[in-house]
C-alpha positions as CSV (number, residue, x, y, z in Angstrom):
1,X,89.2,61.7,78.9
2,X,88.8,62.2,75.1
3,X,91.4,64.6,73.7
4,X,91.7,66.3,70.2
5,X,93.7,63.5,68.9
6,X,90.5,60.7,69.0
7,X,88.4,63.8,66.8
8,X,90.8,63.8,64.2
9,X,89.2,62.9,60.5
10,X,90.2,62.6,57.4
11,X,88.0,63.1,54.1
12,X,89.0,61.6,50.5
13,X,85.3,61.6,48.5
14,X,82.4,63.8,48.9
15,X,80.1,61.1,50.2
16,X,82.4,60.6,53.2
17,X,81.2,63.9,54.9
18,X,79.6,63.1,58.2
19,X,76.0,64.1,58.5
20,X,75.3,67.4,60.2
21,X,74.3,65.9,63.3
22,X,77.1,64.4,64.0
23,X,79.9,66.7,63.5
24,X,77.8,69.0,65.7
25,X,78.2,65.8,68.4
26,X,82.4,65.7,67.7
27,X,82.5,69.7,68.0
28,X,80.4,69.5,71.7
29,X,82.6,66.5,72.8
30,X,85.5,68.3,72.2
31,X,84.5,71.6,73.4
32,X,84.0,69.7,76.4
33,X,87.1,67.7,76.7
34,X,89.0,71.2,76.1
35,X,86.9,73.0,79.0
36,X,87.2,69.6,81.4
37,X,91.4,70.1,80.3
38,X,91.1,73.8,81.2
39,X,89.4,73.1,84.5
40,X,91.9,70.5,85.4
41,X,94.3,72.7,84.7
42,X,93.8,75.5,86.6
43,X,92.6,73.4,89.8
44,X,95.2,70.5,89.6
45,X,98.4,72.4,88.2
46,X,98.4,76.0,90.2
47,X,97.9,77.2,94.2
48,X,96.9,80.5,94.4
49,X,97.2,82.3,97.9
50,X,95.7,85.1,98.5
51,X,97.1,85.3,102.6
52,X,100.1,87.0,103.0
53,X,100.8,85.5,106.1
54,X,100.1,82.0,104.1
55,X,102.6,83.6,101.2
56,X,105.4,84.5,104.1
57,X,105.1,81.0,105.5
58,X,105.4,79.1,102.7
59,X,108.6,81.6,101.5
60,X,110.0,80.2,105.1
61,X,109.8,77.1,103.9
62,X,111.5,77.5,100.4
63,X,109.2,77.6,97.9
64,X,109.2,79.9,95.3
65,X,106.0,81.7,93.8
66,X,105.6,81.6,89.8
67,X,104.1,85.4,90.0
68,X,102.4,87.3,91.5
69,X,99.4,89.6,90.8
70,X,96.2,91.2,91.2
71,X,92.8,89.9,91.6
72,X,90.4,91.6,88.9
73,X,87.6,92.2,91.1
74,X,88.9,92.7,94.3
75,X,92.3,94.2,93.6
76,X,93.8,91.8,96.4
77,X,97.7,90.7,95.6
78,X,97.5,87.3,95.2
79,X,101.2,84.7,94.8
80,X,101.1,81.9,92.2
81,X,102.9,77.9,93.3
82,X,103.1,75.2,91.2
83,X,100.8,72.7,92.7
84,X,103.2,69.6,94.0
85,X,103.3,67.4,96.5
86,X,105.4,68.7,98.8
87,X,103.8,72.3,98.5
88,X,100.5,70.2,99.8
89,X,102.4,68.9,102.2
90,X,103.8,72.1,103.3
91,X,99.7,73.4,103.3
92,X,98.7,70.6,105.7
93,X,101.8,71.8,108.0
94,X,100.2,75.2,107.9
95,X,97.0,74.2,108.6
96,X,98.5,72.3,112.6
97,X,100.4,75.6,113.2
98,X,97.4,77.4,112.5
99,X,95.0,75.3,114.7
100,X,98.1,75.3,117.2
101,X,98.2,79.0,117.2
102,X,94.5,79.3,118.4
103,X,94.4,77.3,121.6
């Protein structure tokens, strides 16, 4: 993934300038490396649950939420984890007890 650091340029004489074109092709790249970064970001780094009985579970199991808030639209609380791997792992636990609970 391109970041900020590979756009970086530096310019001594007039006749250096890039061409229009081009810096309109560094500014798109980088907007897209920065939205790709945000995107990452918000689906790799955070778990939002929006279940309390999902929230009161994973409380059981000792994690702690970051915070806790309100969905704009739909004005349901919602509790925000730090994604890791043993918060995934506590998930897929949830997910047996769940199927267990059916039958």
């Amino acid at each position: 993934m391109r970041t900020a650091r590979d756009f970086k340029v530096t310019f001594t004489k007039a006749e250096n300038f890039p061409k229009d074109n081009e810096v309109k092709a560094r500014i798109r790249a980088l907007e897209n490396a920065v939205n790709e970064r945000k995107g990452e970001r918000y689906m790799n780094d955070f778990f939002y649950c929006y279940s309390t009985n999902l929230y009161h579970f994973l409380k059981a199991s000792g994690h702690d939420f970051i915070c806790t808030g309100l969905h704009t639209k739909t004005r349901r609380q919602f509790w925000q984890f730090a994604q890791t791997d043993r918060l995934s792992h506590t998930l897929r636990g949830y997910e047996a007890y769940k199927q267990r609970s059916l039958r």
